[in-house]
C-alpha positions in Angstrom: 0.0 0.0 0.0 1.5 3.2 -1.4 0.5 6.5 0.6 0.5 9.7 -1.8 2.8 11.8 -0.4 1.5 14.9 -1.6 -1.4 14.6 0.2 -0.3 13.2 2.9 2.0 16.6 3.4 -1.2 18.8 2.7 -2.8 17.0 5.3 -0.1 17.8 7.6 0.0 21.1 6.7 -3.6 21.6 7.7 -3.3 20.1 11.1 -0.5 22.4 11.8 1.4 20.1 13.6 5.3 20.0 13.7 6.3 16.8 12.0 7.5 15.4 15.5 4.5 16.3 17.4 2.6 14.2 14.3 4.5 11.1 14.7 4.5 11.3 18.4 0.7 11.2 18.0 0.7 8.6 15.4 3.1 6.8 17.2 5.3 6.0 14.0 9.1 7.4 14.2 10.4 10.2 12.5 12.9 7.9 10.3 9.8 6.0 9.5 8.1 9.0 8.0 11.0 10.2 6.4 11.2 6.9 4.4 7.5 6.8 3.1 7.6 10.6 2.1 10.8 9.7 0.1 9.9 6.6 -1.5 12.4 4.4 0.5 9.7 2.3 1.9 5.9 1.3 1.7 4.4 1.3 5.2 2.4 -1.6 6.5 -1.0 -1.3 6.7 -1.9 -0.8 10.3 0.9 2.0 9.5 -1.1 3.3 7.1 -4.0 3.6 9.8 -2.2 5.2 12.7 -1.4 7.9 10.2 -5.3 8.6 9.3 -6.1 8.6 12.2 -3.9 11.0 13.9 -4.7 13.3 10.9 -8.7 12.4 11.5 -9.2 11.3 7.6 -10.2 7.8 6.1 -7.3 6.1 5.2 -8.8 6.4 1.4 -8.1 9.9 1.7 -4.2 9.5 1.6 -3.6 5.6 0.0 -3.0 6.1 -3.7 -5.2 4.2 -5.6 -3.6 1.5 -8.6 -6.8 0.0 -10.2 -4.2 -1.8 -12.8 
């Protein structure tokens, strides 16, 4: 599961929140984050859960979506 990074920063953005207070509150590390906003990894998806829900959206909202 591939998280679309672009949104996933715009979604940051709008919470306002400094990137360490975000992980801290989706209880991901910083390293972590770094590595699925630059490609290096594709998170798991109860990963891709703790992230939505510390940003209060579906998980929908931030997945990108391969219908190949």
């Amino acid at each position: 599961m591939k998280i679309d990074v672009e949104k996933l920063d715009i979604k940051i953005a709008e919470s306002g929140m400094l990137i360490k207070d975000f992980c801290k509150k989706a209880e991901i590390g910083e390293i972590t984050l770094r590595a699925i906003r630059h490609g290096r990894c594709e998170p798991r998806i109860a990963t891709v859960g703790k992230i939505a829900k510390a940003l209060g959206v579906s998980a929908k909202e931030i997945v990108v979506v391969d219908w190949e």
